[in-house]
Every structure is written in C-alpha cells, then in structure tokens.
N, CA, C and O of each residue as an XYZ file, in Angstrom:
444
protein
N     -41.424    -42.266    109.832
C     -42.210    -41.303    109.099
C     -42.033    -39.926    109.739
O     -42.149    -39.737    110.950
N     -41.757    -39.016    108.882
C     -41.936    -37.923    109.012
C     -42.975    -36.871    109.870
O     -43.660    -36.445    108.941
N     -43.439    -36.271    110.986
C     -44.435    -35.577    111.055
C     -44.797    -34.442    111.027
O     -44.351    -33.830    111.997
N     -45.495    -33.747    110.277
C     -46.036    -32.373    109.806
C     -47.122    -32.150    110.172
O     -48.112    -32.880    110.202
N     -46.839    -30.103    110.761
C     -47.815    -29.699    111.169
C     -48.834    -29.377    110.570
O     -48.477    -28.918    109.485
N     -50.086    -29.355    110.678
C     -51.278    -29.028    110.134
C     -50.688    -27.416    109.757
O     -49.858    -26.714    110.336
N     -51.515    -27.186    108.519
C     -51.495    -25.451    107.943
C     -52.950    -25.511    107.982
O     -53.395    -24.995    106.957
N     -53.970    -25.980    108.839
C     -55.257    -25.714    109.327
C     -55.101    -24.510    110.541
O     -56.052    -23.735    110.642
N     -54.103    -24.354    111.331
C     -53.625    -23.307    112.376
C     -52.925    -22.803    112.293
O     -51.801    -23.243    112.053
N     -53.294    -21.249    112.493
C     -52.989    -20.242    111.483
C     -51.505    -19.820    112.203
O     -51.088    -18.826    111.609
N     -50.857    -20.107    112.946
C     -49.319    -19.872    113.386
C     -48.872    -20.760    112.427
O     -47.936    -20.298    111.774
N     -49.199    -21.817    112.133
C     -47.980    -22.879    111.197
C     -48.102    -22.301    109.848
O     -47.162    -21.962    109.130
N     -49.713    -22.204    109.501
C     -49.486    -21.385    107.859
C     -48.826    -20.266    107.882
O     -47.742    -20.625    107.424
N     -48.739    -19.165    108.101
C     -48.194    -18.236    108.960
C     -46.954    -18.592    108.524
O     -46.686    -18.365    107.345
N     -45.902    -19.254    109.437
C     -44.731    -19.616    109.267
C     -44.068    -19.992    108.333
O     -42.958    -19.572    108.003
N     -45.214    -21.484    107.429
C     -44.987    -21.542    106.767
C     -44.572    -20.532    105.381
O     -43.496    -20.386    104.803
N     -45.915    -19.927    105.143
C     -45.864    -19.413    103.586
C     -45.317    -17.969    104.164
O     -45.723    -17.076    103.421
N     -44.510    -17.445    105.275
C     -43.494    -16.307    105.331
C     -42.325    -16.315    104.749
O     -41.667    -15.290    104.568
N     -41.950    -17.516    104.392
C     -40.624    -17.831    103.326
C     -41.072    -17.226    102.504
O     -42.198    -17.485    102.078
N     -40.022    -15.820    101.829
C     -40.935    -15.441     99.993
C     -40.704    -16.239     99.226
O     -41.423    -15.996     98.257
N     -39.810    -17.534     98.945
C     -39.697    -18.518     98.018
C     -40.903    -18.968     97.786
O     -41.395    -18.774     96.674
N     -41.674    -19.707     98.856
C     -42.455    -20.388     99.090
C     -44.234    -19.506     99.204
O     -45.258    -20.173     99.054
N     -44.265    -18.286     99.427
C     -45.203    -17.575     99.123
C     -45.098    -17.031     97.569
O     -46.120    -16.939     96.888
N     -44.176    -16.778     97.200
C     -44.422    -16.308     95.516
C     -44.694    -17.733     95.027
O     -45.795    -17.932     94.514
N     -43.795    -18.786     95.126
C     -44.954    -19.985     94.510
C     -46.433    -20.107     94.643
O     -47.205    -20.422     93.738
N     -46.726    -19.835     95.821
C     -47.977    -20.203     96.142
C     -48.941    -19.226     95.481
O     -50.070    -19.644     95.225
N     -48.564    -17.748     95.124
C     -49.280    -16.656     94.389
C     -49.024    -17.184     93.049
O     -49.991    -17.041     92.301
N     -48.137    -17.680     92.595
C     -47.780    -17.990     91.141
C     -49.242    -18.845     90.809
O     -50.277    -18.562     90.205
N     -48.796    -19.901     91.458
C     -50.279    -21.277     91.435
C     -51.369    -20.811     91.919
O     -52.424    -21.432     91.791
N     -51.311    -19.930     92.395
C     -53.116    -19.431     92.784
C     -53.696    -18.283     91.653
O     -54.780    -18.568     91.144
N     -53.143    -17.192     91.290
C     -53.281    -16.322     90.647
C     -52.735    -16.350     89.051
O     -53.467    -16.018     88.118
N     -51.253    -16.823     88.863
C     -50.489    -16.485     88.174
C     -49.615    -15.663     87.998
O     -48.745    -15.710     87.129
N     -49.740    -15.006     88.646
C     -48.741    -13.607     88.696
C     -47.154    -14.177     89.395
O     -47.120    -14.755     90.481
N     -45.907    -13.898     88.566
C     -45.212    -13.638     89.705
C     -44.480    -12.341     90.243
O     -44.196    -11.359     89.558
N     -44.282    -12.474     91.291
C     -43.969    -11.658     91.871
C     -42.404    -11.291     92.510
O     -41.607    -12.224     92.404
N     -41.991    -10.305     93.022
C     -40.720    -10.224     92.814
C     -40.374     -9.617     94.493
O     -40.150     -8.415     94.634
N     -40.361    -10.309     95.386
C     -40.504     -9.964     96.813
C     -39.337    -10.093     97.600
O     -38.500    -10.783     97.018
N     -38.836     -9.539     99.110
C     -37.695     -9.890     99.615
C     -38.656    -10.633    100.973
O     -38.497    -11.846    101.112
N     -39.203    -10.230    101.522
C     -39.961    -10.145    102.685
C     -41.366    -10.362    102.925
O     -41.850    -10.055    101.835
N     -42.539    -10.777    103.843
C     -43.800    -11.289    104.197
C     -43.864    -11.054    105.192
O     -43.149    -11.615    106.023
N     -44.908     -9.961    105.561
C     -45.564     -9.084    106.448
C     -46.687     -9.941    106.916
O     -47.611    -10.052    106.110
N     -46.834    -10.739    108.351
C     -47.637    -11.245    108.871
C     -48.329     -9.834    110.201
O     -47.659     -9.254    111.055
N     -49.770     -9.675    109.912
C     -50.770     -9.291    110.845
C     -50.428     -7.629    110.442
O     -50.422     -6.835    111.382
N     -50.131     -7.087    108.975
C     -50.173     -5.945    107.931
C     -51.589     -5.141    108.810
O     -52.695     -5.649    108.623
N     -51.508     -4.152    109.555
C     -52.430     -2.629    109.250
C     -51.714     -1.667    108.349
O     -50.602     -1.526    107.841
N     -52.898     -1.066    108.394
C     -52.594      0.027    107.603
C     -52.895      1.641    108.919
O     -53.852      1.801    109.677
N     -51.662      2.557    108.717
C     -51.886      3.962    109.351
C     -51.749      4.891    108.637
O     -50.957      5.111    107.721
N     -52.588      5.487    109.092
C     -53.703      5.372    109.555
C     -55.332      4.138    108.637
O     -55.676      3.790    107.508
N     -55.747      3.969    109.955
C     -57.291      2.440    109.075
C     -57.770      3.211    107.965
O     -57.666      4.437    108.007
N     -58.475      2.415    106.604
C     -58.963      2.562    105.987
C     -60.410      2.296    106.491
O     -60.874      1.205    106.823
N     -61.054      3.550    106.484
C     -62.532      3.603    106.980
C     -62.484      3.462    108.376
O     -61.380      3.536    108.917
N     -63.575      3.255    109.112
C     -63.747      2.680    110.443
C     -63.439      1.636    110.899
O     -63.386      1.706    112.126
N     -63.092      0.223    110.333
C     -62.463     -0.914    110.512
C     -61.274     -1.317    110.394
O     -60.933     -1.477    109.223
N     -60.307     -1.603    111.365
C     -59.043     -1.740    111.197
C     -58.593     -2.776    109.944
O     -59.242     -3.822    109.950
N     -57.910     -2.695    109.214
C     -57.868     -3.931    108.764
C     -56.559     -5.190    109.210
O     -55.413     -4.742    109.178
N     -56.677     -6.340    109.515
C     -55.290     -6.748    110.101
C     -54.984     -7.791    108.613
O     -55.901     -8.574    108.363
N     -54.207     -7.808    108.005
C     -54.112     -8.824    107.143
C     -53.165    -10.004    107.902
O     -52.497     -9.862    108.926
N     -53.318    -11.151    107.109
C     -52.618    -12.400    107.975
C     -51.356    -12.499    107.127
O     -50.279    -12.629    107.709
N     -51.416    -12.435    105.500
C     -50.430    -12.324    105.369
C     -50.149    -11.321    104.047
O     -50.875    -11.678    103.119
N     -49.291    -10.150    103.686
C     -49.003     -9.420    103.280
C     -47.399     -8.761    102.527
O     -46.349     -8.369    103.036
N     -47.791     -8.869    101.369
C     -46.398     -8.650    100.223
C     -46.467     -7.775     99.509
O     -47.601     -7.300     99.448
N     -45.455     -7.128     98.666
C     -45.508     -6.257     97.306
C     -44.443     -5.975     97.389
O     -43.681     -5.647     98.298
N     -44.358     -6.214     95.618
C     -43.658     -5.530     94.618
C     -43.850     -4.270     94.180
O     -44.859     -3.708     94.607
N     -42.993     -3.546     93.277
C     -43.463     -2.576     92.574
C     -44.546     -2.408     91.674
O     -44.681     -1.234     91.331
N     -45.474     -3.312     91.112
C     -46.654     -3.421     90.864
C     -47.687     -4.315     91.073
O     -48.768     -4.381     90.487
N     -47.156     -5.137     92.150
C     -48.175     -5.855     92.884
C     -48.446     -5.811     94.282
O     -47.463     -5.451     94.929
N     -49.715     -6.123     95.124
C     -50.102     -5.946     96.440
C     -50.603     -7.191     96.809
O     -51.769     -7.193     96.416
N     -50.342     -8.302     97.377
C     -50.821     -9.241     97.374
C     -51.580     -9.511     98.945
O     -51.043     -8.958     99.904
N     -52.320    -10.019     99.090
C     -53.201    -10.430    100.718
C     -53.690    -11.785    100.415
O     -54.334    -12.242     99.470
N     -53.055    -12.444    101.804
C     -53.421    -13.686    101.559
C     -54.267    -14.071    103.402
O     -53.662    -14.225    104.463
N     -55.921    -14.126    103.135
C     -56.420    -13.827    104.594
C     -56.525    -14.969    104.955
O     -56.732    -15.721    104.003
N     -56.469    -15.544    106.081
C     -56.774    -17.215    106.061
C     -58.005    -18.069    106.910
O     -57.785    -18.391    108.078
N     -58.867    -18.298    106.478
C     -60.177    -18.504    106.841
C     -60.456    -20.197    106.877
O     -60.508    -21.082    106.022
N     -60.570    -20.143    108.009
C     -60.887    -22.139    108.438
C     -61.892    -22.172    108.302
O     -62.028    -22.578    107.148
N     -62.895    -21.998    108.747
C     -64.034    -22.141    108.312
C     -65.133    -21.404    108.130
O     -65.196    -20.676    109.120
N     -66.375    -21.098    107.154
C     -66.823    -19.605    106.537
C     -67.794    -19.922    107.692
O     -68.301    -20.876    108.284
N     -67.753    -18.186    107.668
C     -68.638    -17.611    108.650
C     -69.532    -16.544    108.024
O     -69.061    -16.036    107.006
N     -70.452    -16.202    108.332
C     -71.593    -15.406    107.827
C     -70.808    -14.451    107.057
O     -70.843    -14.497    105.828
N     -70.018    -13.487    107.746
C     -69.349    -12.633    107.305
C     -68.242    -12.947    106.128
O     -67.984    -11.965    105.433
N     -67.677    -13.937    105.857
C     -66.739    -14.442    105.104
C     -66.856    -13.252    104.172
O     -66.373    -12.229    104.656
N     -67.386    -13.120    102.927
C     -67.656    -12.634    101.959
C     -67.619    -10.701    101.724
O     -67.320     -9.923    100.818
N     -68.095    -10.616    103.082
C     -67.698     -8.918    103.045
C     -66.398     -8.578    104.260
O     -66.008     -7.447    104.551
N     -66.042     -9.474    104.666
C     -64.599     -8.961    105.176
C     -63.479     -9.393    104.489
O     -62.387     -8.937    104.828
N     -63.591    -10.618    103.100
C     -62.689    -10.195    102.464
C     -62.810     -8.844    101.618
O     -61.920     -8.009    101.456
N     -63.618     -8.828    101.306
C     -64.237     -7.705    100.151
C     -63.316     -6.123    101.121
O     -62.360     -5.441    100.753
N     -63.881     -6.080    101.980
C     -63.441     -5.087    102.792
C     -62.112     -4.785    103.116
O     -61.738     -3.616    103.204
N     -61.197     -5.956    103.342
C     -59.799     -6.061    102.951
C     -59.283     -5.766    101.775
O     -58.208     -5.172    101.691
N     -60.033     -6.171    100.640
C     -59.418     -6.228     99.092
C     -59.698     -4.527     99.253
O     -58.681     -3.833     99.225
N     -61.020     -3.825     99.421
C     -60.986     -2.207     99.348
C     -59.863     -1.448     99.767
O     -59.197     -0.516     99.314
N     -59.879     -2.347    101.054
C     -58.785     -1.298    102.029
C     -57.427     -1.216    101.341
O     -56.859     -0.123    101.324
N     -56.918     -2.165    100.832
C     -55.570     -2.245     99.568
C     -55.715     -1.509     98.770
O     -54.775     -0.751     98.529
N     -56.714     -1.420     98.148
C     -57.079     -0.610     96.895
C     -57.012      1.001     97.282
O     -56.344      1.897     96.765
N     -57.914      1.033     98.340
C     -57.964      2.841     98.933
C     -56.845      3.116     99.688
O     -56.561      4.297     99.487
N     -56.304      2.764    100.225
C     -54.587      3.233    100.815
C     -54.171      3.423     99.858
O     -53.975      4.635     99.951
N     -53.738      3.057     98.586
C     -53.057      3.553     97.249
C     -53.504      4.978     96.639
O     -52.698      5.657     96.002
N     -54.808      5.390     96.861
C     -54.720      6.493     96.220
C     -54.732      7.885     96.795
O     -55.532      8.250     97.657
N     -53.909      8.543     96.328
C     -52.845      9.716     96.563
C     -53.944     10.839     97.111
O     -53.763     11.307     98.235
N     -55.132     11.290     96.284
C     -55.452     12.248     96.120
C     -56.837     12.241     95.062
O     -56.741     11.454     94.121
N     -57.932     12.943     95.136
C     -59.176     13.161     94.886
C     -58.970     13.263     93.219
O     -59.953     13.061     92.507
N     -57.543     13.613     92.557
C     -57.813     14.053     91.104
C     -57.135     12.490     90.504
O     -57.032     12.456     89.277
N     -56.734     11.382     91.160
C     -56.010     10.063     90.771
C     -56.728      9.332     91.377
O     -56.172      9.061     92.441
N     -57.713      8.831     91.291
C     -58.354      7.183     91.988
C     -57.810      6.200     90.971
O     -58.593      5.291     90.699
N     -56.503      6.179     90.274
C     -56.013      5.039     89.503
C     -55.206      4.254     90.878
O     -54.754      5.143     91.600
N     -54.967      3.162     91.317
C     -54.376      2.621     92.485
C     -52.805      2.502     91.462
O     -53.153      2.108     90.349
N     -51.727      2.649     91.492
C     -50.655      2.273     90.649
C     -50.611      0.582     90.453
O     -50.487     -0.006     89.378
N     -50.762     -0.084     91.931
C     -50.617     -1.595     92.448
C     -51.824     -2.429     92.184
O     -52.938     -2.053     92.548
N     -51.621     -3.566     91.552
C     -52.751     -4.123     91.412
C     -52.788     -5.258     92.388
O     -51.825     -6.007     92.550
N     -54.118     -5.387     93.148
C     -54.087     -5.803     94.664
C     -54.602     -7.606     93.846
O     -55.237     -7.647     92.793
N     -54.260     -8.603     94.436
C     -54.886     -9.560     94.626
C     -55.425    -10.034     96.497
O     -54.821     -9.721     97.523
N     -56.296    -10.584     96.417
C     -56.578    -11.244     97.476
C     -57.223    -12.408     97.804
O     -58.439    -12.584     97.722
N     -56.181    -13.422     98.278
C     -56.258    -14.636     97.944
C     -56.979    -15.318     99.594
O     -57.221    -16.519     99.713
C-alpha cells in the first residue's frame, strides 16, 4: 500500500495544491471559475500592507481577471471569520488605483 501525507499540515497542502494543474482544479470544484494560471504564490504579502495588518496569504494566484486566496485553517478559532474577511478586503483594496475608481478590475475569491 501506498502511503500519503496528510493535507491536515500545512507544508504538504502547500506543496501539494502549488502545482497550477492541480490548484485550478481545485478552484474549478470549489468555486467554478476557471482559471488560466502559470504559477502559485505560497505565503503572498502585499507592499506595501493593506491597513495595519500584514496580510500573509498561504496560497495565492491570478489571472487577468481573477485573484484567487486559498487560506488554510485546521481548526476555527474565534477569529476565523474576520481574518478571512480581512484577507478577502485586503485583495480587493490593493486593486484600486485611485479615489475616482473603487471598481477592483479582478474579481477576488477566497476559498
């Protein structure tokens, strides 16, 4: 028999879904969208931070009209709920240019 590593620890998921074959599937089946990628940006800031909180994403893609974040959470913690939220912003507000365009061009998922 075969043995495989747990994707409960976040180096093997990580590894794993950094293949873009294997991460655009996984956005396909989660969202629907596909996406059209060369590359997967593991531990993504942004420079300069959006707001006072750095943001680190775990794992991070885009196309020309998509932004995808995929954060990876073992088990919820109080905070769960506003540090994704806070991630999904920070995608959204790095996109816009300037005070007379708050249209983001990229439409962010965060999975």
């Amino acid at each position: 028999m075969k043995k495989v590593a747990s994707l409960r620890y976040g180096v093997i998921f990580k590894k794993a879904f950094c293949d873009p074959e294997i991460f655009t599937a996984f956005v396909r089946d989660m969202v629907g969208v596909e996406i059209e990628i060369d590359h997967v940006e593991t531990e993504k800031e942004f420079d300069p931070s959006i707001g006072r909180v750095q943001s680190r994403f775990d794992l991070f893609a885009q196309d020309i009209k998509n932004r995808v974040i995929v954060d990876i959470q073992h088990k919820r913690l109080p905070d769960h709920y506003h540090r994704f939220m806070h991630y999904h912003c920070a995608a959204l507000l790095e996109q816009v240019p300037n005070s007379y365009d708050y249209q983001p061009p990229m439409t962010v998922f965060t999975i």
